[in-house]
C-alpha positions as CSV (number, residue, x, y, z in Angstrom):
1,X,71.7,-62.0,117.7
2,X,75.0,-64.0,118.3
3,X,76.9,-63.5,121.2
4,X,81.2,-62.6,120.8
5,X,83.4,-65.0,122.5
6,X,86.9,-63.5,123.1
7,X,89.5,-66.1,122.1
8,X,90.6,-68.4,123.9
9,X,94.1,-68.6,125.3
10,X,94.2,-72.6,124.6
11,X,93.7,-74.9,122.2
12,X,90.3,-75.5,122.8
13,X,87.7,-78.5,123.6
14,X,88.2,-80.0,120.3
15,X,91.9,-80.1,120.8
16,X,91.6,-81.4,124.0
17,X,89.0,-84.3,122.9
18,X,91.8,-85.0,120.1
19,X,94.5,-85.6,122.4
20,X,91.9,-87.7,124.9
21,X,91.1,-90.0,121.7
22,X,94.8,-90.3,121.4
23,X,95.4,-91.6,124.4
24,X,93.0,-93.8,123.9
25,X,93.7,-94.9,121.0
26,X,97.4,-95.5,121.4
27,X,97.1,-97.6,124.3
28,X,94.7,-99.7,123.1
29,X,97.0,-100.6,119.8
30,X,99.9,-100.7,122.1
31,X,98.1,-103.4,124.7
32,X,96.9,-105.2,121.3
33,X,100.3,-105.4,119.8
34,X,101.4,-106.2,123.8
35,X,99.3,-109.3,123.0
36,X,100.3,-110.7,119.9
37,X,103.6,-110.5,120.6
38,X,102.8,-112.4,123.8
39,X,100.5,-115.2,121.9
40,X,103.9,-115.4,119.2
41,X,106.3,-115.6,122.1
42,X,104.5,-118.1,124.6
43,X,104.9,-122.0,124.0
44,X,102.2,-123.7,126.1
45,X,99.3,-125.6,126.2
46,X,96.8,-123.2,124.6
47,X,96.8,-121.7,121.0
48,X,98.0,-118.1,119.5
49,X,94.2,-117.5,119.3
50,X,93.4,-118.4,123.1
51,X,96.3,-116.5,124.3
52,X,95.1,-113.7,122.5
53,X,91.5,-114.3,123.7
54,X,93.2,-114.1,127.0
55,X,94.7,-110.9,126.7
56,X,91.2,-109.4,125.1
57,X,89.3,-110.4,128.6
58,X,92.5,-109.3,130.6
59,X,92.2,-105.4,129.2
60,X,88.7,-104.7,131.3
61,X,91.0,-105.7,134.3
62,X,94.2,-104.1,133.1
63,X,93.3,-101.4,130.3
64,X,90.6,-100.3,131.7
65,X,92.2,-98.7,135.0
66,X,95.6,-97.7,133.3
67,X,92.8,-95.6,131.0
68,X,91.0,-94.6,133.8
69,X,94.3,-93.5,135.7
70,X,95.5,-91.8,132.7
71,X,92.1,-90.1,131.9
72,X,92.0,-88.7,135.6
73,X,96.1,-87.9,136.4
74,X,96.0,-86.0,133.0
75,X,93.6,-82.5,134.2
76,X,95.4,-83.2,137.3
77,X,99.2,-82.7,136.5
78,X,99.3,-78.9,136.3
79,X,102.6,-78.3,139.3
80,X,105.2,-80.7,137.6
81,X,107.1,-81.0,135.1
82,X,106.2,-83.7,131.8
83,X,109.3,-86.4,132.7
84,X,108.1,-86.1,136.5
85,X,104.8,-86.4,135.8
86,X,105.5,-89.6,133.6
87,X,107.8,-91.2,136.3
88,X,105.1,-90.6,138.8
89,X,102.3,-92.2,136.9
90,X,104.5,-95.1,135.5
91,X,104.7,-97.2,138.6
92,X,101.1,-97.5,139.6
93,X,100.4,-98.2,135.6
94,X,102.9,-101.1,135.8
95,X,100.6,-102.5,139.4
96,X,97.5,-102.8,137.7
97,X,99.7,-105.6,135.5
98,X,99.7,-107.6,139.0
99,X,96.9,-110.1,137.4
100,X,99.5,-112.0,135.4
101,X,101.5,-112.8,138.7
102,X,99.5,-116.1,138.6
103,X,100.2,-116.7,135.1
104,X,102.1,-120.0,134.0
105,X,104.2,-118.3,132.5
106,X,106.7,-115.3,132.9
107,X,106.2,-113.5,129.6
108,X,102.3,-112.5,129.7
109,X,103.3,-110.6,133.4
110,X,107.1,-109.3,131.6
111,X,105.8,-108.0,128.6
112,X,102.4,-106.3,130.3
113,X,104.9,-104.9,132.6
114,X,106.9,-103.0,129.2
115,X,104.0,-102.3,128.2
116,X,102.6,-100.2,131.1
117,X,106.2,-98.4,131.3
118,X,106.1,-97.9,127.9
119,X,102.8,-96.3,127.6
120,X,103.5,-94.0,130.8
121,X,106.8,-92.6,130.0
122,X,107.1,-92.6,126.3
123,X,103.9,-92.5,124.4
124,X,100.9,-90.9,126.7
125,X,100.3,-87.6,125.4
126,X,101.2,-85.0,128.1
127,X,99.8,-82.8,129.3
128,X,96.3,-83.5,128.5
129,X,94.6,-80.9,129.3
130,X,97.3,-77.8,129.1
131,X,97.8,-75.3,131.5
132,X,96.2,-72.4,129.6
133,X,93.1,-74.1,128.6
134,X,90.0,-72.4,129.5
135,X,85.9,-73.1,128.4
136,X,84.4,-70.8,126.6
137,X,81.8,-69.2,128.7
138,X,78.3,-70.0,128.5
């Protein structure tokens, strides 16, 4: 005896866990890609592959809360519109870049920076979780 689910108005968890693995995966590429660029573009003391190994150990302190904002501000926007809701979540994205304010250098903290704006305002998918969206009862 199966129980009848009425269908649902959304798109569903599986849609939903799509979109979440998007996010993830985009910014990770993007804050990789943020890196080599940054290990091409920096002449210093240290090598392409220790400027990279930099930006590796930098993502638990600057990935992993832009994620963890993004993760949590994406059920959340449901009263504004997309281009608000990316404004609004761009600039507290672009402080958790405040690590490489000590750096020797002005392009590790510059390119972080355009890397947090872009993420927020062009490439997060938004909403995450749409509007409509609703479980299917147990």
């Amino acid at each position: 005896m199966s129980r009848r689910y009425p269908p649902s108005a959304g798109p569903g968890v599986r849609r939903v866990l799509e979109r979440i693995a998007r996010l993830v995966l985009t910014y990770v590429v993007l804050y990789a890609v943020t890196w080599v660029v940054i290990g091409l573009t920096l002449r210093g003391d240290y090598s392409f592959t220790e400027d990279t190994g930099l930006g590796s150990g930098m993502f638990v302190i600057v990935g992993g809360p832009t994620l963890l904002l993004a993760l949590l501000a994406g059920p959340a926007h449901t009263q504004m519109d997309v281009t608000t809701f990316r404004a609004a979540l761009a600039f507290p994205m672009v402080f958790f870049a405040w690590p490489l304010v000590g750096a020797g250098a002005p392009e590790p903290l510059v390119f972080q920076v355009l890397c947090q704006i872009a993420f927020a305002a062009y490439l997060m998918p938004a909403p995450l979780v749409p509007e409509n969206w609703t479980p299917k009862p147990r």
